[in-house]
C-alpha positions, 0 to 999 in steps of 0.5 A: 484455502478461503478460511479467514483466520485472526488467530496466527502464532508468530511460530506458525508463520515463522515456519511459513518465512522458513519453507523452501521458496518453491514451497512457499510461492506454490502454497500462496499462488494456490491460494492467490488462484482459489480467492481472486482472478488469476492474471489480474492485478487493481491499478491505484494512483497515488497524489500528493495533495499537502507536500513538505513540513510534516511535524511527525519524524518517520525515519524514512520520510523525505517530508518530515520537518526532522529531514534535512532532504530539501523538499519544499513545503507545499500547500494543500493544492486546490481542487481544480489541479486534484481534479485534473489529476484523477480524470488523468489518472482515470485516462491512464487506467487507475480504477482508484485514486488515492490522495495524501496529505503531510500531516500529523493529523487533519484539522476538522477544517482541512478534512472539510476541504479533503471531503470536497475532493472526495466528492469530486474524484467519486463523481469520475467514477473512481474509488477514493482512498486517503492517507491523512495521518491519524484520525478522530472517531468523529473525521472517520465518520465525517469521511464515511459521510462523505463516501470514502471508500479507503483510509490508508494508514500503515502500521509501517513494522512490527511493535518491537521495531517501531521505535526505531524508525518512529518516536512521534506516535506510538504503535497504539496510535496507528491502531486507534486509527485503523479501529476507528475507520473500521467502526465508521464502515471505511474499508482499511487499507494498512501494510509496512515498509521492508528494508529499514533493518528490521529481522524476519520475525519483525516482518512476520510480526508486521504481517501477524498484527495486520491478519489478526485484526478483527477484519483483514485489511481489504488492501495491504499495502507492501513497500520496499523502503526507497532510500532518500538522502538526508532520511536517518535511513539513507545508506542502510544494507538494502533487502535481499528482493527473495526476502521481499518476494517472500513477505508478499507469499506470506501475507497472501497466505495469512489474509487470503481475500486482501488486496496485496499491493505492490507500492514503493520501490518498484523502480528499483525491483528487477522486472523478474522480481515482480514477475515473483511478487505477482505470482506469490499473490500481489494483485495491485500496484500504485501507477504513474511516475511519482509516489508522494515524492519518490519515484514510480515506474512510468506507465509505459513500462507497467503496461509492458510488463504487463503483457509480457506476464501476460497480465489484464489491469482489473478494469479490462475484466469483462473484456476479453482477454487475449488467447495467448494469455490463458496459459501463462502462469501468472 
């Protein structure tokens, strides 16, 4: 159960997607309890720092230039308000902040100023993660310099499915990306997006990509696609949440000792459903109410339902944990 594979055939984990669903979130919850600290789930916030205008035209994104959505371009916001948004972030329980920024690819000076909020949100005591779009040999190590610990850049879907959502950069593009931060020390964080129209075999395709890389991202990042107006993608079937559920078992299974994160559309997911997801190996979430510009449960309801599963955010780990907790199966 901790053998680390980079060798998947799309058949064997077609066959993962394919068992009975107990089967399935039996394997992964042995395997979620055999690598990390059962009831635990790594708290992150996420922080639009640069909103709106993106020359990119992801087919989801609600800040492409290319979508008639409405939202303002923003510029990159100053390092007082990035400031006051970690320390909150801090207060509310997050052991990582993570900034985002609508961009193609930083400049060489924007990334200066990036680097400067880097610094700051490390001096709190938190984890750093960035999400900049694609990055050079040289910015990677400028924000290994700079202490980084996470760069997020997903690969969003399979390689068969990706032209369908994104003709601005190529499938190659985002693999550069991720090679480049993993050569500068930069720990990777990379998943996708479920529910823009892709097949099951483009999911295992997805997850076959990410547990192949040479290293397993540390974090893997899965979101299910929020619909937004004026976005090519608005009004598509939505994903059955036993699919989504599913997804999150089997790259348990593939990548046994990442971080798999539940981000996007959890406002529009059942309690039950992430009761599910956590149990088939999620073990982090993004908290606080906005993603980027999509909603997010508020905090409270987090924390809610973290007690009733009867679940510690990862910070509370050397504390002691609460009888009633010991039996639960999550």
């Amino acid at each position: 159960m901790n053998e680390l594979r980079h060798d998947w055939p799309l058949a064997e984990i077609k066959d993962l997607f394919a068992l009975p669903f107990n089967d399935l979130m039996f394997k992964a919850h042995q395997i979620h309890r055999a690598n990390f600290t059962v009831n635990q789930v790594q708290i992150s916030t996420l922080l639009s720092i640069k909103t709106g205008a993106c020359p990119e035209d992801c087919s989801y994104c609600s800040q492409s230039a290319r979508n008639d959505t409405g939202l303002e371009r923003e510029r990159l916001l100053p390092l007082d308000e990035v400031i006051s948004s970690a320390q909150a972030a801090r207060d509310s329980g997050a052991t990582r902040f993570c900034m985002g920024a609508a961009w193609r690819n930083p400049t060489d000076k924007n990334l200066e100023r990036v680097v400067e909020m880097v610094g700051a949100v490390r001096n709190l005591g938190m984890e750093t993660c960035v999400t900049l779009g694609m990055l050079t040999k040289p910015q990677a190590g400028r924000l290994k310099q700079a202490g980084l610990d996470y760069y997020n850049h997903n690969l969003d879907t399979s390689p068969e499915f990706y032209g369908n959502v994104i003709t601005t950069r190529t499938y190659q593009d985002r693999l550069d990306t991720l090679e480049h931060v993993r050569a500068a020390g930069i720990n990777v964080c990379s998943g996708g997006i479920l529910g823009m129209g892709e097949s099951e075999t483009d999911r295992a395709r997805l997850l076959q990509q990410l547990a192949n890389l040479s290293v397993h991202p540390e974090s893997v990042p899965i979101n299910d696609l929020v619909q937004i107006k004026g976005t090519p993608l608005a009004g598509i079937d939505k994903l059955d949440p036993l699919d989504f559920v599913r997804t999150i078992a089997v790259a348990r299974i593939l990548m046994p000792k990442s971080y798999v994160r539940l981000s996007a559309g959890r406002t529009e997911m059942s309690d039950e459903t992430q009761a599910w997801c956590f149990f088939a190996g999620a073990n982090s979430i993004f908290y606080g109410d906005r993603l980027l510009t999509t909603d997010n449960p508020e905090e409270d309801h987090d924390m809610t339902l973290f007690k009733r599963l009867g679940i510690q955010p990862e910070r509370l780990a050397e504390e002691s944990m609460p009888e009633q907790t010991s039996g639960c199966m999550l």
